[in-house]
TIKEMAR-318156 format. One record per residue: residue in one letter; x, y, z of N, C-alpha, C in turn. Coordinates in steps of 0.2 Angstrom, whole numbers. Layout:
<atoms>
<atom code="A" n_u="X" n_v="Y" n_w="Z" ca_u="X" ca_v="Y" ca_w="Z" c_u="X" c_v="Y" c_w="Z"/>
...
</atoms>
This chain:
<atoms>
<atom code="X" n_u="-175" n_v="-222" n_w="108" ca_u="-173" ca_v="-228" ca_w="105" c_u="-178" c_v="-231" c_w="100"/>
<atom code="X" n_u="-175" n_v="-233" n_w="93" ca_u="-182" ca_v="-236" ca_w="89" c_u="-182" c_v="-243" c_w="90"/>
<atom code="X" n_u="-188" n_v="-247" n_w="90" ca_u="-191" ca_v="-252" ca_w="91" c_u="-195" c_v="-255" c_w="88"/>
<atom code="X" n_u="-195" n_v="-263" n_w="85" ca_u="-199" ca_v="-266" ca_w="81" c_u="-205" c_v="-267" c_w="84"/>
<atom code="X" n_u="-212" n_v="-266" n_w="81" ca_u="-217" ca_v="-270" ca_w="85" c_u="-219" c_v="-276" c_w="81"/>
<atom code="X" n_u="-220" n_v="-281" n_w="85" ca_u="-217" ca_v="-287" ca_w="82" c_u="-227" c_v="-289" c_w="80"/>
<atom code="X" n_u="-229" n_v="-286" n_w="84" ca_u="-236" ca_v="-287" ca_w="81" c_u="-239" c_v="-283" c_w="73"/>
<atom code="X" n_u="-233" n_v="-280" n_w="73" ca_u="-237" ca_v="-277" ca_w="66" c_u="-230" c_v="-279" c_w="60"/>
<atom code="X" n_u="-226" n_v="-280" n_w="62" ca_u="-222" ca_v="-282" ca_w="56" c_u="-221" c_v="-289" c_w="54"/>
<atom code="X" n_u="-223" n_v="-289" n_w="45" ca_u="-224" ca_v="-293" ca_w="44" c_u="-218" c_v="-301" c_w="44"/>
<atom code="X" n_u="-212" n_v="-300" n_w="44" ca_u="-207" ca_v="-303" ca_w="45" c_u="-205" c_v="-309" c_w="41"/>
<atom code="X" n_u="-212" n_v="-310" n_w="35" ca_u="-210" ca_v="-315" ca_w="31" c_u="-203" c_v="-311" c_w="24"/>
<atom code="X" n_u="-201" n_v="-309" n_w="22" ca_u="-197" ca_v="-306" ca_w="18" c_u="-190" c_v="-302" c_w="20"/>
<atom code="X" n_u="-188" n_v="-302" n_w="15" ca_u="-181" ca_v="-299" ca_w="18" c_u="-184" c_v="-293" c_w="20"/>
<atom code="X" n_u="-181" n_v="-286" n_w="25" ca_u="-186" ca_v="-281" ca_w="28" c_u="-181" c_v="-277" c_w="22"/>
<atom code="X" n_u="-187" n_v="-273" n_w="21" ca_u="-184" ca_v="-267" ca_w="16" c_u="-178" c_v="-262" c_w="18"/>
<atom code="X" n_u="-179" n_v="-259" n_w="25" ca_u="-175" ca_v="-255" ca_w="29" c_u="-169" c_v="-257" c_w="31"/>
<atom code="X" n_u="-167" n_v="-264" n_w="28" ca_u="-159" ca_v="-264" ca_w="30" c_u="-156" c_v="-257" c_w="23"/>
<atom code="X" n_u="-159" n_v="-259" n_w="18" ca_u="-155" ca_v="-253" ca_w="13" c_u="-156" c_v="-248" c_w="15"/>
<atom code="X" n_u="-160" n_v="-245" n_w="19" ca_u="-164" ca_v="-239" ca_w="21" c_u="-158" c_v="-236" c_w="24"/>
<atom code="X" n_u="-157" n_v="-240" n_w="31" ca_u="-153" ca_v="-237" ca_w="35" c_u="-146" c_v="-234" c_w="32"/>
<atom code="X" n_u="-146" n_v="-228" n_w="39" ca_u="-136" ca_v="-224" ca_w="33" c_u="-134" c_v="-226" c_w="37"/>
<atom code="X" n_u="-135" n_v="-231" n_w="42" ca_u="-127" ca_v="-232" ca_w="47" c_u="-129" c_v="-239" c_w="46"/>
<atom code="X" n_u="-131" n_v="-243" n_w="42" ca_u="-131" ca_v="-251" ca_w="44" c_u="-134" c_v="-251" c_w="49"/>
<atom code="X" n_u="-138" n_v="-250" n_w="53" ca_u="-139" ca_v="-254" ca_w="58" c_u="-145" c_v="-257" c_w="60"/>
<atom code="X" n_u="-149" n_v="-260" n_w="56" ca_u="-151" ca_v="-265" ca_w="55" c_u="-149" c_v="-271" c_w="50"/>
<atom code="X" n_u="-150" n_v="-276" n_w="53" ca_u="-150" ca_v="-284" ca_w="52" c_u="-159" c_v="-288" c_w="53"/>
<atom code="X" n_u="-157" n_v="-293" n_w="53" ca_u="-163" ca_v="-296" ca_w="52" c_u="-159" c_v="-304" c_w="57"/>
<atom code="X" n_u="-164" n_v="-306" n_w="60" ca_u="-166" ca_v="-311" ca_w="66" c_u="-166" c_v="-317" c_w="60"/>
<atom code="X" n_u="-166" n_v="-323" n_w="66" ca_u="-170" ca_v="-330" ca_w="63" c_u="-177" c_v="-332" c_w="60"/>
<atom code="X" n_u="-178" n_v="-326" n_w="63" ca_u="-187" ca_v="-326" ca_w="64" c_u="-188" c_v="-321" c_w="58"/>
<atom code="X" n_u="-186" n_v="-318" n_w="54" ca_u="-184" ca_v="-314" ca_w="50" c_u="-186" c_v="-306" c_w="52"/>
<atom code="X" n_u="-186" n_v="-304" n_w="61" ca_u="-189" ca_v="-297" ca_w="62" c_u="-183" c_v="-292" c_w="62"/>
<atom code="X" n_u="-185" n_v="-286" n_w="60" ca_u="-180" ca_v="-281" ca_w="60" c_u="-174" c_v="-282" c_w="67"/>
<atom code="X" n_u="-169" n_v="-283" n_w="67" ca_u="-166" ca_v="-278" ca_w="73" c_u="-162" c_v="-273" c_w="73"/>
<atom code="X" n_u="-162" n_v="-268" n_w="76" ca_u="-158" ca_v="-262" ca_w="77" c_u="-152" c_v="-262" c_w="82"/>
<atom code="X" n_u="-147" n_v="-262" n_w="78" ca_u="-141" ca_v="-260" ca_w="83" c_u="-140" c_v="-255" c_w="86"/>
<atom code="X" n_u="-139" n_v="-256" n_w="93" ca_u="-143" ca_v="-249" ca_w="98" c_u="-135" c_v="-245" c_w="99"/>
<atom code="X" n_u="-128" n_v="-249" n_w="96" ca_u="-121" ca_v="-247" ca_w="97" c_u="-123" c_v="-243" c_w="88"/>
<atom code="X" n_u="-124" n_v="-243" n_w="84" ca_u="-125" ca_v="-239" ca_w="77" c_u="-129" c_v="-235" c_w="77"/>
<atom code="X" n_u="-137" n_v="-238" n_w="79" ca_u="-142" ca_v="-233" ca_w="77" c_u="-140" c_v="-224" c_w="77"/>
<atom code="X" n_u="-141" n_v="-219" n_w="75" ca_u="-142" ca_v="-214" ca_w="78" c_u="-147" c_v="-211" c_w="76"/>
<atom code="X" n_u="-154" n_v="-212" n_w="77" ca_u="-158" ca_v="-212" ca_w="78" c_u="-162" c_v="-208" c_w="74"/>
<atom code="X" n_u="-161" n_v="-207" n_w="68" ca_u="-163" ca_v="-203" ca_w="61" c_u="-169" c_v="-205" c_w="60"/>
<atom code="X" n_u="-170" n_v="-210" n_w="62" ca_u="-178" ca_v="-209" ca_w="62" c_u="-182" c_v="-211" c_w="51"/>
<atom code="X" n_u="-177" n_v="-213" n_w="50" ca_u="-176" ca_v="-214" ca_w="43" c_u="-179" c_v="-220" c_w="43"/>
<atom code="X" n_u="-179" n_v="-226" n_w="45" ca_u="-184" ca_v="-232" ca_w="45" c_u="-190" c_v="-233" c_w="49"/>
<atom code="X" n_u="-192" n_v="-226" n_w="52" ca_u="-198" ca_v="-225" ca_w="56" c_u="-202" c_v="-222" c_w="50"/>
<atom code="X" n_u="-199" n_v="-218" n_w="47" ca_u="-204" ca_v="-215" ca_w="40" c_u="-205" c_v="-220" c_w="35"/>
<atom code="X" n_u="-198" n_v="-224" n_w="34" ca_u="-198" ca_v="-226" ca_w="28" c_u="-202" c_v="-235" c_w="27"/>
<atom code="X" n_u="-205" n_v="-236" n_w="33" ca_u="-207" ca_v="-246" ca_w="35" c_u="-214" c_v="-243" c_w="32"/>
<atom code="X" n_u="-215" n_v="-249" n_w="27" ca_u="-222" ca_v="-249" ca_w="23" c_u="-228" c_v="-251" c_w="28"/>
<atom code="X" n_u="-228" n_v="-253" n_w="33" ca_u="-229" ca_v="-256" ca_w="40" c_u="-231" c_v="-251" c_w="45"/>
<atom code="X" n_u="-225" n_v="-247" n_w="45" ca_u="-225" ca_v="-242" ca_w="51" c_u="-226" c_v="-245" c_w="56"/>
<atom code="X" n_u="-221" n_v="-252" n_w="60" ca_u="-219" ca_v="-256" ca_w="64" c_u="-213" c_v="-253" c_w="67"/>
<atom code="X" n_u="-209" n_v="-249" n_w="62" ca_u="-203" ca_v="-248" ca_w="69" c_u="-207" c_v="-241" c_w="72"/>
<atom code="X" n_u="-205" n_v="-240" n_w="80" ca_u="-209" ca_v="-235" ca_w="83" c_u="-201" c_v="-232" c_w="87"/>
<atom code="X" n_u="-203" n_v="-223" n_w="87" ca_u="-197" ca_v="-221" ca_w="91" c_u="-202" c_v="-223" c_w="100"/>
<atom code="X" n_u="-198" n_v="-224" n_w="104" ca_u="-199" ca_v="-224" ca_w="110" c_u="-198" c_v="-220" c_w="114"/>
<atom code="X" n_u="-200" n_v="-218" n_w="120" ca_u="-200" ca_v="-213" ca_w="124" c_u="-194" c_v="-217" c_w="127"/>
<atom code="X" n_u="-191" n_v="-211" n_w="130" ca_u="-186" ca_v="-212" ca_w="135" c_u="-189" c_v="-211" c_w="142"/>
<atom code="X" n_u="-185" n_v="-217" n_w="145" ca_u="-187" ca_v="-221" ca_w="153" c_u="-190" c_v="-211" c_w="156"/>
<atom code="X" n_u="-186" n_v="-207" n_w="155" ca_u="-185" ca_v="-201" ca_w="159" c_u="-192" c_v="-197" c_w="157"/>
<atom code="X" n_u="-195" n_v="-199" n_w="151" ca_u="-201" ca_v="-195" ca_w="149" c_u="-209" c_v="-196" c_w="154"/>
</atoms>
């Protein structure tokens, strides 16, 4: 699953990665931080390359 780290991203500005994504699935909060829809992601990994941040992280799975 990818996930924001909210300590590195910077959250003032629209986030660049909502265009990034090919399935839409991110939006943006009130707080202006990425969120990923976990019903769309499929997990391409394409806004883990693409964050001038390098704030979204892929996450191990509970099983690893």
């Amino acid at each position: 699953m990818i996930q924001v780290d909210k300590n590195i991203c910077p959250h003032n500005h629209v986030c660049p990665l909502i265009k990034t994504c090919p399935v839409s699935a991110i939006t943006q909060d009130a707080d202006g931080y990425p969120v990923i829809d976990s019903t769309l992601c499929v997990e391409c990994e394409v806004c883990v390359s693409k964050c001038p941040k390098k704030a979204m992280k892929q996450s191990d799975s509970p099983d690893n």
